[in-house]
C-alpha positions, 0 to 999 in steps of 0.5 A: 099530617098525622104520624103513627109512631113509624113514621114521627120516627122517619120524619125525624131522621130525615130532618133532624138526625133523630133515628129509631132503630130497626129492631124497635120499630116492630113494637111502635116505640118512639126512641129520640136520639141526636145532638137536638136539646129536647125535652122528649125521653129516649124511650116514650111508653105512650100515644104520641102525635105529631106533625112538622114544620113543613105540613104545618106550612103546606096545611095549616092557617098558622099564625100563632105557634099553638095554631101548629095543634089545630087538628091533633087528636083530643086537643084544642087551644082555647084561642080567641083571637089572633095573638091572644096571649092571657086565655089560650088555655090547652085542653086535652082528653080529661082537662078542659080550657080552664085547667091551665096547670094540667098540661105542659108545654116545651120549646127545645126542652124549655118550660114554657107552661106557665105554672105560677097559676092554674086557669086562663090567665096562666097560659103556656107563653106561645109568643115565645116560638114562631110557627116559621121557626118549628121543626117539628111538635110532638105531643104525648098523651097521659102522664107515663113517662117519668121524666115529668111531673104531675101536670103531664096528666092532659098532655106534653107539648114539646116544640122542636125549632129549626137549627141548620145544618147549613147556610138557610134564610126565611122571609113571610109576610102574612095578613088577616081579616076577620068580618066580626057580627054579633049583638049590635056589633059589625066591623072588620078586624085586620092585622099582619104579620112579618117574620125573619130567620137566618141560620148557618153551619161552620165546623163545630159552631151553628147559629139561628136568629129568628124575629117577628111583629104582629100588629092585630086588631081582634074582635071584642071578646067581652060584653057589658050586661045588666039582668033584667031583675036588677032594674029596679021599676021607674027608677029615673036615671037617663032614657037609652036606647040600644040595649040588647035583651037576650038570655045569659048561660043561666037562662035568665034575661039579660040586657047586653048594654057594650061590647068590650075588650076589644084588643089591639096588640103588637107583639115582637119576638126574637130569637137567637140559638148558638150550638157548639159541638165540643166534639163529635159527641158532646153539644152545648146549646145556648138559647135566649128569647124575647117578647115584648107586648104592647096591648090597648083594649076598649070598649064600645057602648051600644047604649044612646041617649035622645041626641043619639049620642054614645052613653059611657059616663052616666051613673044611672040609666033607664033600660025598657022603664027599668034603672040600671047603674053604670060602673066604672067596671062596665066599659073599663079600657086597659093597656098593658106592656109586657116584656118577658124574656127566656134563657136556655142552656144544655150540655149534652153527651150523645153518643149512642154508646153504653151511657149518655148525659146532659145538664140542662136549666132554663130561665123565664122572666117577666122582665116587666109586666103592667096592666093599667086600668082606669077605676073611673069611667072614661070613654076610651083607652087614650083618656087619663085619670084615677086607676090602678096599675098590676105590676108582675114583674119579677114573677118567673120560673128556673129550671134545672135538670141532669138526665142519664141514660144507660144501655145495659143489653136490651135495657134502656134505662133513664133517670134524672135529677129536676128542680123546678122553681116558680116565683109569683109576685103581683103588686097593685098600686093607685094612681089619683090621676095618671092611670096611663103613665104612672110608674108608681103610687099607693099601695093597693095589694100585694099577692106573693108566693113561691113553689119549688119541686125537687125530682128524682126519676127513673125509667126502664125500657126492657125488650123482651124478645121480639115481641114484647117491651116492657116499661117500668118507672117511678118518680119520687117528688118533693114540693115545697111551698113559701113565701106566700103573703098578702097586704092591702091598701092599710096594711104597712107589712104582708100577712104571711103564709105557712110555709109547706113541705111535702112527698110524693110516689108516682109510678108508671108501668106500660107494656107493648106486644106486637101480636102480628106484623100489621098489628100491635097492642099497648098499655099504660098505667101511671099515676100524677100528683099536680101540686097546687100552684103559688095562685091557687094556694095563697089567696084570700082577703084581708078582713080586721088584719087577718087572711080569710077566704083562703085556703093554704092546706089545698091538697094536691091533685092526685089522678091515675090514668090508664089506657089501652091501645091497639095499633096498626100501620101499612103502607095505605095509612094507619088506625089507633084505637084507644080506651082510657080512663082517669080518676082524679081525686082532689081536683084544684076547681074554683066553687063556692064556700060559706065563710064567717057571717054568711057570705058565700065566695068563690075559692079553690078548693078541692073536688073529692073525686072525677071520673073519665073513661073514653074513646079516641080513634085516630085514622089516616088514609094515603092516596085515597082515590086520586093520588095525591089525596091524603085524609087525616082524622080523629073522634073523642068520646069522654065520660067525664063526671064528677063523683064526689064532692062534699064541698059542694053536693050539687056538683056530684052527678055531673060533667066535668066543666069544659069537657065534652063528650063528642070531640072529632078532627079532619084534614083532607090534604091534596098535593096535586103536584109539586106546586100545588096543596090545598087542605079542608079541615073541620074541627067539632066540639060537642055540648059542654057546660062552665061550671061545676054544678051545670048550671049554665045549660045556654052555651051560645051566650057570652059567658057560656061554653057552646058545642061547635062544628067549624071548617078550614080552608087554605091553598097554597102555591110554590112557584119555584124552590125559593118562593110561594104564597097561601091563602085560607080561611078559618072558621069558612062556614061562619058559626059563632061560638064560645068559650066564656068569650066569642071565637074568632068568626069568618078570617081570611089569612094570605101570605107570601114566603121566600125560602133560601 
């Protein structure tokens, strides 16, 4: 599955016209050429992983677009579900599932990371690609190339989706089931899927169209609790029975009283992409997605009266001769209907002559974006009454980018021109009695704010005889921040933010030495500034007509970020071994702070200083023992601790929150002919802790971050070149595990294919 550089470049010249040349190779440096819009640079000073579509087929459970990443190298999506489309965080080496902001992700060179925001509800939109329509995923470790900003420090997804060079048609229709048994609940989840492509070639014109639904019911991934100490002795309240006693991540008692946010979602994709060759070496490219969402959750109260009867609407309830409150909050259902949509537009010269262009801007959208929730206690989500309503719309990105290339003798030199512009816009409103279809009422809040980053770069790829190369590059920014303004339900006019301006450097270096035929060391070096998003900035509260809480002088995220890799390749299979080490001072975490009158909250602010140094190995082995037999694989070491932090001293000694030290991947594929594959899988993730202090040693709790060892299963079948079926299970050896909220347990997913 996974590519050493010789072969991602292979790989790509036979699907997609991509080529490296003859005389690169020998040093292992990727070179992306072709008519393809891309957000990859020409030349990438970095440790590149990737896999294509086809394995993605042949190997992999993919449901969902992120599942493509499953077994790369230090990386894990925090998917917790089929269709999770809020909380599937990247995590890469030094970032872990809550640092949404620290990772970018691109379908054919469009942003799809979501950087109005850094945390789990700031997820990449990965609705927006369809595993059916991927090319190709490359993924580049480490902010060394100058082509992107600072949130390249974890890594660069970048999604490649199919344009046919001839006629080409797909049908799959897949389904999922997923035995679900935790705390006192034990049911089935299913769900299916159905996708559809065409594309086509004619002279200079060529066209994709690609549409999908999935309808998915998942497990519930949130659990209602009361702490045994808030019970007050006696009390009164309602004798109930069903409650579950158990320890929180703290290790303190807890009764679990509901499983909550259980999530139906359908979801509808489309896709049309047009390409026009003007002339042989000049491409315009048009791309345009949509993806609608429509999402119920519920929840299911595990508490029974003396009639037995389900209890979801009693104030006060009494638990083991303890009396507990019931909120609204407790068993809060919502729905939400989310309509987004993406634009794409490149004109591209690609010549391969002494200097090359493009222009190239984006557009994403949240055409319309509601989350209702009911502010009284309802039984379920088809109940009606008082509630509120989050409405998004309006928020979105635009971007715009004019690259260059110049081949000068034994130079490759980029640079470019970028501005990246995010808009936020939150708006909260009340309903006295029709929380599922108002369309509007009273004002509840408002939360704005607008970011805008302007780029200059430049990069320099210089060959130094056989057996050297040279990269040198720099990227100067400049990051604004406006708009910003929050109101509350009295307030007739926002209370404004100061606008800010600032600039920044961030230079990269790197140096490859190929130091025998079979064997090549490479090191890198660069620095990243992740500036803070409109979520993370302009926050706060509103108390006697003025903000507090909020912090609008948040530094931005500095890191520097090295590596130092040695490489070799043969035709038996390949072995990477990578030192790295990063230091990011001014960390963007959520932590407590001592405001006016002795409360303490909970607000972004900055971490003095994180250190990582680590280990990640990267192996694969071809036709080991039984021809046919292929094994990929990889193991993470990461140190990564904090070192300074003078807003909150008990942080300073410990790990990084959601950063393991031990992560390691494996895949086993056979191809016993050209009929059958069957793959075996394991993913594992060592001790990790949520908070910053480490105060939450209890990982196999909800609300908790547990170490996990899981394996995967999948046989596929091609009857003839037009049709074939797979079936596979995730997570075969059943564990239960978390991140916050519970993973998915023990799924089946079949499918059944038509190829044209």
């Amino acid at each position: 599955m996974r590519f050493r550089h010789h072969r991602l470049a292979l790989a790509a010249l036979a699907c997609l016209a991509t080529h490296v040349h003859a005389d690169d190779t020998h040093l292992e440096t990727v070179v992306v050429t072709g008519g393809r819009p891309t957000s990859l640079p020409a030349q990438i000073p970095t440790t590149i992983e990737g896999i294509t579509g086809a394995q993605v087929e042949d190997r992999i459970n993919a449901v969902d677009s992120e599942d493509a990443l499953k077994y790369l190298p230090s990386l894990n999506v925090r998917k917790r579900y089929t269709g999770d489309y809020d909380h599937a965080v990247l995590a890469s080496r030094a970032s872990g599932t809550g640092n949404s902001a620290r990772s970018l992700v691109y379908a054919d060179g469009i942003l799809l990371s979501n950087l109005l925001g850094n945390g789990a509800t700031y997820t990449p939109r990965w609705g927006l690609v369809t595993p059916e329509e991927i090319e190709r995923v490359d993924v580049l470790y480490g902010p060394f190339a100058a082509a992107y900003p600072g949130n390249s420090v974890g890594a660069v997804v970048d999604f490649q989706t199919r344009m046919p060079a001839k006629r080409e048609a797909h049908v799959k229709l897949s389904g999922h089931s997923q035995g679900f048994n935790l705390y006192h609940t034990d049911d089935r989840y299913d769900g299916w899927q159905g996708s559809a492509s065409l594309g086509d070639r004619s002279g200079a014109w060529s066209y994709w169209i690609d549409v999908s639904r999935l309808d998915s019911d998942a497990q519930p991934i949130g659990f209602a609790n009361k702490l045994l100490s808030a019970g007050v002795p006696g009390g009164g309240g309602i004798p109930v029975t069903g409650a579950v006693a158990g320890r929180n991540p703290s290790n303190r008692d807890w009764w679990l009283i509901g499983a909550t946010s259980q999530t139906h979602t359908v979801q509808d994709h489309a896709k049309v992409k047009l390409a026009w060759d003007i002339t042989p070496q000049l491409r315009a490219s048009y791309t345009f997605g949509w993806w609608r969402n429509e999402a119920k959750r519920v929840a299911d109260s595990y508490l029974r009266d003396a009639a037995g009867n389900p209890v979801y609407t009693a104030t006060r309830v009494n638990i083991d001769g303890r009396a507990y409150d019931v909120r609204a909050s407790d068993f809060a259902p919502s729905r939400a209907t989310l309509e987004h949509a993406m634009h794409g537009l490149s004109l591209k010269r690609h010549s391969r002559d002494a200097f090359d262009w493009e222009i190239a801007a984006s557009l994403y959208d949240y055409a319309r974006d509601l989350v209702r929730t009911p502010t009284v206690l309802v039984p379920d989500a088809d109940t009606n009454g008082a509630g509120q309503v989050t409405d998004m719309h309006g928020s979105g990105w635009n971007t715009l980018a004019l690259k260059g290339i110049w081949r000068p003798e034994d130079h490759t030199v980029e640079f470019g021109l970028q501005s990246d512009h995010a808009k936020l816009r939150t708006r909260v409103f009340g309903s006295a009695g029709d929380w599922l279809h108002a369309g509007d009422g009273r004002q509840v809040s408002v939360f704005n704010g607008n970011t805008w980053l302007e780029s200059l770069y430049a990069q320099d790829n210089w060959r130094i005889g056989d057996a050297w190369r040279a990269t040198v590059g720099a990227r100067f920014e400049r990051w604004r921040a406006y708009g910003g303004e929050l109101s509350n339900a009295v307030l007739a006019a926002p209370l404004g933010f100061p606008s800010r301006s600032e600039t920044a450097w961030s230079p990269k270096a790197a140096l490859a030495w190929r130091v025998s035929s079979d064997w090549t060391l490479k090191a890198s070096t660069g620095r990243a500034v992740r500036n803070p998003t409109a979520a993370e900035l302009f926050q706060g509260s509103i108390v006697d007509n003025a903000i507090v809480n909020s912090n609008p002088n948040l530094k931005a995220e500095k890191s520097w970020t090295s590596e130092l890799s040695a490489e070799t390749l043969n035709d038996k299979g390949s072995l990477r071994v990578t030192l790295f080490r990063e230091t990011t001072r001014d960390a963007l975490y959520s932590q407590p702070l001592l405001v006016a009158g002795g409360t303490t909250v909970n607000t972004v602010q900055n971490v003095g200083r994180i250190r990582t140094n680590g280990l990640e190995i990267a192996a694969q082995a071809d036709d080991i023992g039984v021809k046919g037999l292929d094994l990929t694989g990889s193991v993470t070491f990461a140190d990564s601790i904090i070192t300074e932090n003078a807003g909150f001293p008990a942080s300073v000694g410990k790990w990084q929150p959601r950063v393991p030290r031990w992560r390691a991947t494996m895949l086993a594929t056979w191809k016993a002919n050209d009929h059958w594959t069957a793959t075996l899988g394991g993913r594992y993730s060592g001790r990790q802790y949520g908070t910053l202090d480490n105060s939450d040693p209890n990982g196999e709790a909800y609300m908790g971050v547990s170490d996990y060892l899981v394996f995967d299963a999948r046989v596929r079948y091609r009857f003839d070149r037009h049709w074939s079926a797979a079936v596979g299970v995730d997570n075969l050896n059943d564990r239960t595990y978390w991140a916050f909220h519970p993973y998915t347990q023990r799924t089946v997913v079949a499918e059944v294919r038509w190829d044209l």
